[in-house]
FIBA-600514 format. One line per 8 residues: number of its first residue (from 1); for each residue z, x, y of N, C-alpha, C. Coordinates in pm, whole numbers, plus 50000, padded with zeros to 5 digits. Each point is the difference from the previous one (the first is absolute). Layout:
NUM	Z,X,Y,Z,X,Y,Z,X,Y; ...
# end
This chain:
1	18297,64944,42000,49955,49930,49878,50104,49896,49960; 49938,49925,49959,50090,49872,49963,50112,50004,49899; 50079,50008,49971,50101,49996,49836,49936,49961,49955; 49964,49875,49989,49942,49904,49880,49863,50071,49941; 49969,50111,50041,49898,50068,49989,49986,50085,49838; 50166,50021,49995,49987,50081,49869,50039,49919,49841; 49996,49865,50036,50014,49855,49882,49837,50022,49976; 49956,49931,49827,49924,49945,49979,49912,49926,50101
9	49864,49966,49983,49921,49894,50037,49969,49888,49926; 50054,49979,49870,49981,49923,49884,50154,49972,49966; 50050,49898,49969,50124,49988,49884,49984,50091,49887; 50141,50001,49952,50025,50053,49868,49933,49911,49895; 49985,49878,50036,49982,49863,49906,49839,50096,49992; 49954,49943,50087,49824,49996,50028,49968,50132,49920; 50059,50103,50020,49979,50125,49942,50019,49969,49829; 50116,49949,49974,49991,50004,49832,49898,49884,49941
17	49967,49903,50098,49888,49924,49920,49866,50037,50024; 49967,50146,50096,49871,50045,50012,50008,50092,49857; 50119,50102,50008,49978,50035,49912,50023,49945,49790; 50005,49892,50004,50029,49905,49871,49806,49958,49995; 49930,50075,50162,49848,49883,49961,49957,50103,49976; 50021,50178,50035,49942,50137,49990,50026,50021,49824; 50108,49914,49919,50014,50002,49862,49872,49925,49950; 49956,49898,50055,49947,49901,49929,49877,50053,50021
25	49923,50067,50084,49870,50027,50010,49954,50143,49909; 50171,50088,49994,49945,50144,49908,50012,49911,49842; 50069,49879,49973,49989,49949,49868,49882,49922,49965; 49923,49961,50127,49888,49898,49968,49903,50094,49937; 49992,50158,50099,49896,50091,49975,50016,50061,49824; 50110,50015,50001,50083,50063,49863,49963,49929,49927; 49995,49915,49991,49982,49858,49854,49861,50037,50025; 49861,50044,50056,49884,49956,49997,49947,50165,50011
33	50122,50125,49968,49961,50106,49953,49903,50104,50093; 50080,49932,50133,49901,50058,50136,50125,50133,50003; 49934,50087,50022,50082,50136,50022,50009,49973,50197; 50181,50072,50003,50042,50016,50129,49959,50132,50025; 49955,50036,50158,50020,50101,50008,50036,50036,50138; 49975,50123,50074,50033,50033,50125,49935,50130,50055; 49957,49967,50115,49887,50095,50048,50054,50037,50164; 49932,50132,50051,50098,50040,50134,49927,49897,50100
41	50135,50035,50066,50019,49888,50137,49897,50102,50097; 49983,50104,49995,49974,50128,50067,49844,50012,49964; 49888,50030,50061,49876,50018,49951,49945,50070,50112; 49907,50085,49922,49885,50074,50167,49916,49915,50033; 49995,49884,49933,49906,49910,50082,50050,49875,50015; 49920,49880,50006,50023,49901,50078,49867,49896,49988; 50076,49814,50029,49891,49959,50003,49919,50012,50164; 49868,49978,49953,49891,49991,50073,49978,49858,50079
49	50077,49895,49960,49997,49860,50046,50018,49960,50158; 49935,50008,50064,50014,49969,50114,50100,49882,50068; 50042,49955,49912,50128,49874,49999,50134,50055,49993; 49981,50138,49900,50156,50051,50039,50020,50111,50063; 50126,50049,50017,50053,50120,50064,50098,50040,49931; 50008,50151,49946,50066,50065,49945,50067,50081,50066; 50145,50014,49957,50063,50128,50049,49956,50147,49934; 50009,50101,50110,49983,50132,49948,50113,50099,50016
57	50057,50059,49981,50073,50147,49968,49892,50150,50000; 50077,50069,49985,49950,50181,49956,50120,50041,49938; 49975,50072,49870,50084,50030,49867,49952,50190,50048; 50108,50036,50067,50012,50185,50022,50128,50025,49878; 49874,50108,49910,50095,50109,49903,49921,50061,49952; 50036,50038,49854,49989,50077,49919,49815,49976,49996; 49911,50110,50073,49856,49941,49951,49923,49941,50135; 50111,49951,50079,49948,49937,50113,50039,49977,50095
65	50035,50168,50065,50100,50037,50136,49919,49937,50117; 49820,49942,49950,49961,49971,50138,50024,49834,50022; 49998,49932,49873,50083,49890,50017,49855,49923,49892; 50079,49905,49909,49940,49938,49950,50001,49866,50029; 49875,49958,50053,50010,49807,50060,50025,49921,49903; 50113,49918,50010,50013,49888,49853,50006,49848,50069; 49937,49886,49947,50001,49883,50026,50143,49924,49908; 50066,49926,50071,50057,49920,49892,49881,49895,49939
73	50037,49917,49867,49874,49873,49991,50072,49920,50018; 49869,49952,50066,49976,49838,50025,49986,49893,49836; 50000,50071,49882,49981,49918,49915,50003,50147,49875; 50006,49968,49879,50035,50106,49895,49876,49956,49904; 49875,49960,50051,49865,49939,49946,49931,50147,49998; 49993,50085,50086,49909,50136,49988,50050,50101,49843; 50143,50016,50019,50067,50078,49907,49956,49943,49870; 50090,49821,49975,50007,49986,49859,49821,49931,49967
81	49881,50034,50085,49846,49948,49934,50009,50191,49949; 50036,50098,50071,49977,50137,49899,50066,50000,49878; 50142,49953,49998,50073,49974,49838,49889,49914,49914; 49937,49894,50057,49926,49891,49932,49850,50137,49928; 49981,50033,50102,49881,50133,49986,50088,50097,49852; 50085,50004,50002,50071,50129,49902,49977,49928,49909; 50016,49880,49976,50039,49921,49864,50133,49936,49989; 50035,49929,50021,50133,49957,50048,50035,49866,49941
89	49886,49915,49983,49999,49900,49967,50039,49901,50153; 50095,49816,49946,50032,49991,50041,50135,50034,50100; 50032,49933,50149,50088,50107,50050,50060,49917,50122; 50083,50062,50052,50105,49855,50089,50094,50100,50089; 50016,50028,50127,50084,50033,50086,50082,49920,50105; 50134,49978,49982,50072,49954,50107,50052,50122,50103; 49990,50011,50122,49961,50125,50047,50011,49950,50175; 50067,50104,50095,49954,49954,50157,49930,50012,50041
97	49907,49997,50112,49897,50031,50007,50030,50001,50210; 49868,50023,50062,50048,50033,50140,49923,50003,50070; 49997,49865,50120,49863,49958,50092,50044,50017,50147; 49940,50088,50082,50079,50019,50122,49918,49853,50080; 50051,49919,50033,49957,49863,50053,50101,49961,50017; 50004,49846,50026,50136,49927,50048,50082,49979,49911; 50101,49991,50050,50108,49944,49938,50064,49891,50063; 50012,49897,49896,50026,49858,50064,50062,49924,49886
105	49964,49845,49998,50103,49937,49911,49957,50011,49827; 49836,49997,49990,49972,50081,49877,49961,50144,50019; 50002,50054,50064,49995,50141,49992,50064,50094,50019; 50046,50139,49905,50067,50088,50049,49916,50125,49958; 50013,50132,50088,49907,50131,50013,50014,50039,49830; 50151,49994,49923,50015,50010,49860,50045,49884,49952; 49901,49974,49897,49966,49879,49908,50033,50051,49846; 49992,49929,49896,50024,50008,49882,49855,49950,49944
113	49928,50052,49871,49872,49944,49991,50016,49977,49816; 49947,49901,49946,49963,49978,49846,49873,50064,50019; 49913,50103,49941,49884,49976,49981,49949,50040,49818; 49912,49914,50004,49997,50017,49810,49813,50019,49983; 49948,50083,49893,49892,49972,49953,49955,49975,49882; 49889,49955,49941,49986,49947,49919,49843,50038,49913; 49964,50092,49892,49927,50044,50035,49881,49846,49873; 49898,49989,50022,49941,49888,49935,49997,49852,50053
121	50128,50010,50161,49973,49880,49978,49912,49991,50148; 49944,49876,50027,49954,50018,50128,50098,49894,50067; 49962,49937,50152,50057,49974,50108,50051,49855,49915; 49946,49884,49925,50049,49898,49968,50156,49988,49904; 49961,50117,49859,50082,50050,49936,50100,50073,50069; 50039,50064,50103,50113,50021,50076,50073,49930,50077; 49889,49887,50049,50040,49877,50064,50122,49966,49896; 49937,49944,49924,50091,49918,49888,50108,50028,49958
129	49994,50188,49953,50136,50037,49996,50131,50006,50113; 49978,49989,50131,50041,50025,50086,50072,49843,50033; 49932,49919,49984,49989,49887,49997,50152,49939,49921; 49957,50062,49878,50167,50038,49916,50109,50029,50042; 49973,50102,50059,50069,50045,50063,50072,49960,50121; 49960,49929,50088,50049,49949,50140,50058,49835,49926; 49984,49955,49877,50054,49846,49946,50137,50101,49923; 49984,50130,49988,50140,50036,49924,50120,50049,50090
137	49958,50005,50152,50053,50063,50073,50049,49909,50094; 49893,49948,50022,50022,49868,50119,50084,49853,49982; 49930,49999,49835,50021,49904,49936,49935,49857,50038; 49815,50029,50043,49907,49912,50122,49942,49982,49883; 49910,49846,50011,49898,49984,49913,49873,50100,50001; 49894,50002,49901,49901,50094,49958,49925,49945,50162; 49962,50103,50036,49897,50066,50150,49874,49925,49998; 49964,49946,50127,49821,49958,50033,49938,50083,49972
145	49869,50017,50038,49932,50096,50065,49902,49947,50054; 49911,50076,50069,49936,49976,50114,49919,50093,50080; 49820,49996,49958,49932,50128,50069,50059,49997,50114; 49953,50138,50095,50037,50008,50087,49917,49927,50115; 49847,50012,49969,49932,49835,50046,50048,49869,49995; 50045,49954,49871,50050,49898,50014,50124,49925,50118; 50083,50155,50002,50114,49965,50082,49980,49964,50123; 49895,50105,50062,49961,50005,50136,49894,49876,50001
153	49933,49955,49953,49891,49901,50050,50173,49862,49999; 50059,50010,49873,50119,49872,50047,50039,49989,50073; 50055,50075,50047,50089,50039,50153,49907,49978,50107; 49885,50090,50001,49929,50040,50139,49888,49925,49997; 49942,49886,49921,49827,49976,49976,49921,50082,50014; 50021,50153,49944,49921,50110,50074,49977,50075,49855; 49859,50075,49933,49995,50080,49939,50046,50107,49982; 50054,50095,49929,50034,50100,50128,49898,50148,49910
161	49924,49969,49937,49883,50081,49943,49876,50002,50047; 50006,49870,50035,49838,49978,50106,50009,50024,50152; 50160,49968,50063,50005,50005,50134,49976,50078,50120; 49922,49981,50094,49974,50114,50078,50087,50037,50071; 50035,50122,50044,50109,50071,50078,50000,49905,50122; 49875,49951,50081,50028,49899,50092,50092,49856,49965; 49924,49965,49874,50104,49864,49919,50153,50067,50048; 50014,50069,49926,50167,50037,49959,50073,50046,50141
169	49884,50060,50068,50113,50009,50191,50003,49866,50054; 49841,49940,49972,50029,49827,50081,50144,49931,49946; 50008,50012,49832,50127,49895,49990,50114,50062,50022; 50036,50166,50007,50099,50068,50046,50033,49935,50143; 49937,49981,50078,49992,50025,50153,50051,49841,50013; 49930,49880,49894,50061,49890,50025,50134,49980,49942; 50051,50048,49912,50142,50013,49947,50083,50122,50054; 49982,49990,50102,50082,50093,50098,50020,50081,49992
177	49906,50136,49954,50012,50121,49982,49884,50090,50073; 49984,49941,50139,49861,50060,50073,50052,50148,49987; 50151,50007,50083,50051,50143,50018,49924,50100,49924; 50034,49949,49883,49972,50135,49883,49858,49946,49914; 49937,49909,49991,49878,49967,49986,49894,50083,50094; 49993,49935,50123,49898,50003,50075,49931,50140,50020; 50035,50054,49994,49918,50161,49976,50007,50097,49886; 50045,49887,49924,49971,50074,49868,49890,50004,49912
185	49940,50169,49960,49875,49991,49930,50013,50049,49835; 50111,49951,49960,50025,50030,49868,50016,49859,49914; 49910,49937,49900,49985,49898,49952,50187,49973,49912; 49995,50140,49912,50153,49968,49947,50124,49983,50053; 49959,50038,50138,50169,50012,50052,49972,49846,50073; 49909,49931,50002,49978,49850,50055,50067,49943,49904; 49928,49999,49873,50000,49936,49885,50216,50061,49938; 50011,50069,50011,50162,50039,49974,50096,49930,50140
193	49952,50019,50091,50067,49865,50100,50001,49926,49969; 49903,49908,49985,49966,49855,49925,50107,49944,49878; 49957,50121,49911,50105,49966,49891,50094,50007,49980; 50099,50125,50076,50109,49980,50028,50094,49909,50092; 49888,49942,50077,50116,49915,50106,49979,49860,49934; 49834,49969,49922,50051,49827,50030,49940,49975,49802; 49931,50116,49950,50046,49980,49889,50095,50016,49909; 50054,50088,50012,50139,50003,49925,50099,49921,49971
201	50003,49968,50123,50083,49857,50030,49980,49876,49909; 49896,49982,49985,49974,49884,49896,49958,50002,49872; 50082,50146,49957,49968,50022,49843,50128,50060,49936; 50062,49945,49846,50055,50039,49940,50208,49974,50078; 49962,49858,50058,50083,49978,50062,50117,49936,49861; 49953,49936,49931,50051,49899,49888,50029,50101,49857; 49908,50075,50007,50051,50103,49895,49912,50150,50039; 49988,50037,49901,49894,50133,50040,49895,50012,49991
209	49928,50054,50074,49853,49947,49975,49863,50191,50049; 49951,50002,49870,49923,50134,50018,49875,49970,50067; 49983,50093,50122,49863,49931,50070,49910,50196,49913; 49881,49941,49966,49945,50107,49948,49857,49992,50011; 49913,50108,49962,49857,50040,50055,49989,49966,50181; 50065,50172,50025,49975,49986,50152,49865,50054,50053; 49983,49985,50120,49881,50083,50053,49970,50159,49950; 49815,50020,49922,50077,50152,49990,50011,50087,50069
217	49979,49965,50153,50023,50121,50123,50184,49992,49997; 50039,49897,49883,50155,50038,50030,50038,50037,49856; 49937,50089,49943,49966,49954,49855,50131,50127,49991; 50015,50135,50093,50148,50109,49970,49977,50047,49895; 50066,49996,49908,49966,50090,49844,49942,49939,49886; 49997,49844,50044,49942,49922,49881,49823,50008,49962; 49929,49985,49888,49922,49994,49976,49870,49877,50102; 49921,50002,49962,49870,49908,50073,49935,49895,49884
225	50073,49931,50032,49975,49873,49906,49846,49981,49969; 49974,50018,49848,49875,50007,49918,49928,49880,50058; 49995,49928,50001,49999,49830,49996,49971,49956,50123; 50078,50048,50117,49935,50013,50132,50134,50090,50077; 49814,50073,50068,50025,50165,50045,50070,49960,50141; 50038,49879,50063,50065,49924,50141,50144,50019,49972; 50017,50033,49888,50169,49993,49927,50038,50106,49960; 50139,50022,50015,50092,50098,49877,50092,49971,49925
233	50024,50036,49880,50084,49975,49928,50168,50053,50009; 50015,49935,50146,50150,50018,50034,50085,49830,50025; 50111,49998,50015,50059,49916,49974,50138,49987,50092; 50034,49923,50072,50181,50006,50069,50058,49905,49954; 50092,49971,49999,50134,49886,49954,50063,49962,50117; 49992,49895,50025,50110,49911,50136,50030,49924,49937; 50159,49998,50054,50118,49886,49971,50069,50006,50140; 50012,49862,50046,50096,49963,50100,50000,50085,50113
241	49847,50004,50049,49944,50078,50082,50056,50196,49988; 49998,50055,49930,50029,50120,49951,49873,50061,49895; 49932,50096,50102,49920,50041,49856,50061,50110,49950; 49986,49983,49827,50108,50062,49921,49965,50144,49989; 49826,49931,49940,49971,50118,49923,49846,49975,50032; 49905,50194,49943,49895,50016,50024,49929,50043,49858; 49947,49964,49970,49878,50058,49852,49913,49992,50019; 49946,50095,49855,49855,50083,50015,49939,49991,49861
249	49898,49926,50010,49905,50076,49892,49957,50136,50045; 50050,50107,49989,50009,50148,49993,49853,50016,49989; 49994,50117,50118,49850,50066,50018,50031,50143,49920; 49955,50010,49934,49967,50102,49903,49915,50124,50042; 49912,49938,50077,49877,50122,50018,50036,50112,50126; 49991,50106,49971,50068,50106,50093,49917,50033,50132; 49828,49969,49982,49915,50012,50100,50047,49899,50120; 50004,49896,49902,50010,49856,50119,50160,49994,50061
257	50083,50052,49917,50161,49998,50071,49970,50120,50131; 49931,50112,49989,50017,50115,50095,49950,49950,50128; 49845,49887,49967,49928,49944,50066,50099,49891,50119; 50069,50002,49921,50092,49805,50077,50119,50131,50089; 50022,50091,49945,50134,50098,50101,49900,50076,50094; 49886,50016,50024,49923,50080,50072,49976,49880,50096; 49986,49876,49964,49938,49915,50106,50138,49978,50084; 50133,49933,49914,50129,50017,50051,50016,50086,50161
265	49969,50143,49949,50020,50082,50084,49907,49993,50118; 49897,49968,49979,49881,49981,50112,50036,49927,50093; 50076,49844,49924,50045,49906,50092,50114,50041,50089; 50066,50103,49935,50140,50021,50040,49947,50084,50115; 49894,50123,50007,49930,50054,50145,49973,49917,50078; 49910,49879,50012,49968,49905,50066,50035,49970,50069; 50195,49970,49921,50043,49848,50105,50158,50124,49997; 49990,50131,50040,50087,50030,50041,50128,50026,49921
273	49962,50005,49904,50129,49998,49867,50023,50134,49950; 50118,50045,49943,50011,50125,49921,49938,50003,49914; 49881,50122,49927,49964,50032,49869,50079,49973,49938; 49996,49953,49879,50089,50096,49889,49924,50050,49876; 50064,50129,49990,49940,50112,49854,49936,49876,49860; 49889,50011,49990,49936,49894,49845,50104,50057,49854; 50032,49961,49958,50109,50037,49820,49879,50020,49904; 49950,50151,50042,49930,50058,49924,50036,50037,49856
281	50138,49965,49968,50023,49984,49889,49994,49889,49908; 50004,49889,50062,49990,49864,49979,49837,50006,49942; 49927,50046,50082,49849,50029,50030,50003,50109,49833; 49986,50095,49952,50047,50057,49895,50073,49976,49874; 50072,49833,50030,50046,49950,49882,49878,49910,49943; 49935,49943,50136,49902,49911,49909,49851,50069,49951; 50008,50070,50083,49842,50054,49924,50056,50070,49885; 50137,50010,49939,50028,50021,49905,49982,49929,49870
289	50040,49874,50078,49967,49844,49932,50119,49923,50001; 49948,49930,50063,50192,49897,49969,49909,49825,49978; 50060,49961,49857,49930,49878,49939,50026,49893,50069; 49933,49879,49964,49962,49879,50139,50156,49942,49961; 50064,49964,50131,50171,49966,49991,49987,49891,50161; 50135,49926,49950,50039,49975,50135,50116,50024,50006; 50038,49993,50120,50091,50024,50038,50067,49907,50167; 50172,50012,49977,50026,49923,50142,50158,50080,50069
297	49990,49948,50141,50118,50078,50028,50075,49845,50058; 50157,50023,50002,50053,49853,50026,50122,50025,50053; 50043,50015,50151,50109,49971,50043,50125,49957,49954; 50068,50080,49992,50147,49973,49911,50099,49896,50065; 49984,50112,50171,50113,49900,50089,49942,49863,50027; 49886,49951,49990,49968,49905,50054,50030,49884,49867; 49994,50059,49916,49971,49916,49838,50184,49980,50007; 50069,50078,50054,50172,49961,49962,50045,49897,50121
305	49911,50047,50124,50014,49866,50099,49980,49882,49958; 49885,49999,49920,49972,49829,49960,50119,49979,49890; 50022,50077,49933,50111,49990,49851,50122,49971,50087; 50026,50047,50094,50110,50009,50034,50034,49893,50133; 49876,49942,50046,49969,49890,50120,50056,50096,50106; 49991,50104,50030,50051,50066,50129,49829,50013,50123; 50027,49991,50113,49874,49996,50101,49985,50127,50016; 50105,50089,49993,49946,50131,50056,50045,50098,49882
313	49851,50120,49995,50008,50154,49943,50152,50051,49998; 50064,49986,50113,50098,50094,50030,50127,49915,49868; 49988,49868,50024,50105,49941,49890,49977,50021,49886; 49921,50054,49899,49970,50064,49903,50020,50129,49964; 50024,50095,50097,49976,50167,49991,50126,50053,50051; 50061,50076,49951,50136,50062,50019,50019,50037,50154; 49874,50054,50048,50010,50041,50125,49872,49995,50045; 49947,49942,50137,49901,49985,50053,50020,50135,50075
321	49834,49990,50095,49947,50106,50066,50135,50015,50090; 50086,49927,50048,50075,50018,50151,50093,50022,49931; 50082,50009,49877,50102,50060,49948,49997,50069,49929; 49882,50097,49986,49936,50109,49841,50077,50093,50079
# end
């Protein structure tokens, strides 16, 4: 092993001005009377999202000599929507969180996450506050926005609500992605190629810019836009090719959330993927009732990279994956 192995991955500098921005975000919440809180890293379940991968453990003791399966999360959205279910009001966690996937120049397996909810407001009204938030942090002018149609027909001349799965492999296949195009029979993972390689790129380069109402086969926990049922009321943030952050006009209804982790899992048989256990408690907070909210989760390390102009995760974080 290397010496240099047991130094930091970040300066001392970088470290005291991440943490001078971890002041400014528990004071933004504080002034606006959002309660902090903190929920386990540890859960018997897990998301259902076919996009991520979670680490698992088994917790042997007292109760459970045969071994109890625990997930770390991928996000602290299952726990604090049951606080939201108790009565909690508003609510805000800075918190790690843990995606077994790559690790690279924005990514590391442990991340740091803002996630806040909001209960009354929907996807525009969180926009805005957030919005605040990244001009108090960043110190960037106030954010575009931009359906998520809009973005893709700019970029691509292509609908991407009307388009047929043939449309979206033909222009895959001409923008050089036959490899992973050409036999693909899944419309979203076309349409998430697409947007990640050649839309992104040309949004929110100059300041920040929220691309929002995505497809609702990508609609995840957000609601189904009243107005048209082709949409959801979710929302991301890109700056300087980095997407920051993800929001939700929050699905409320406990039939239709069990409905979206049952299909999850179906897909996950299909195409060869691990189950994972549905958060039948999650499932139990809302048929409890939890009132119409949004909510967003927002990358910490990536938000101190731009604050801090550093290119890589690892120059932000005390210790990356290769020196934890």
């Amino acid at each position: 092993m290397s010496v240099d192995l047991w130094a930091p991955s970040a300066s001392i500098e970088t470290l005291k001005q991440r943490a001078e921005i971890l002041h400014r975000i528990r004071e933004f919440f504080y002034a606006r009377d959002v309660l902090e809180v903190e929920t386990p890293s540890l859960s018997a379940a897990s998301v259902t999202d076919v996009h991520l991968a979670s680490f698992n453990t088994t917790f042997v003791g007292p109760g459970h000599a045969g071994g109890l399966p625990l997930f770390l999360q991928t996000s602290p959205e299952f726990a604090m929507k049951r606080l939201l279910a108790a009565g909690s009001g508003a609510i805000f966690q800075l918190c790690k969180a843990f995606r077994n996937e790559e690790a690279g120049s924005h990514h590391n397996p442990e991340f740091t996450m803002l996630e806040w909810y909001r209960p009354g407001f929907d996807e525009f009204a969180l926009m805005d506050e957030m919005d605040e938030l990244m001009q108090l942090v960043l110190g960037v002018d106030p954010a575009t926005r931009l359906t998520y149609q809009q973005a893709f027909e700019q970029a691509l001349g292509l609908d991407p609500l009307t388009a047929s799965i043939e449309q979206l492999k033909q222009l895959a296949c001409e923008l050089g992605f036959a490899d992973i195009a050409q036999n693909e029979t899944h419309k979203d993972t076309l349409l998430q190629l697409l947007f990640c390689m050649k839309v992104e790129p040309t949004i929110g380069q100059d300041k920040p810019c929220f691309v929002y109402h995505f497809p609702a086969s990508q609609a995840a926990l957000a609601q189904i836009c009243e107005h048209d049922a082709r949409v959801a009321g979710r929302f991301e943030l890109y700056y300087k090719n980095m997407e920051l952050a993800n929001g939700f006009n929050e699905l409320t209804n406990a039939s239709e959330q069990a409905k979206r982790f049952n299909e999850d899992n179906a897909y996950r048989a299909e195409n060869g993927l691990k189950q994972v256990p549905m958060d039948t408690r999650l499932i139990k907070a809302l048929e409890h009732g939890l009132s119409q909210c949004a909510g967003v989760a927002l990358g910490i390390d990536r938000l101190v990279m731009l604050a801090t102009n550093k290119d890589k995760i690892k120059d932000v974080i005390a210790f990356d994956v290769q020196r934890a």
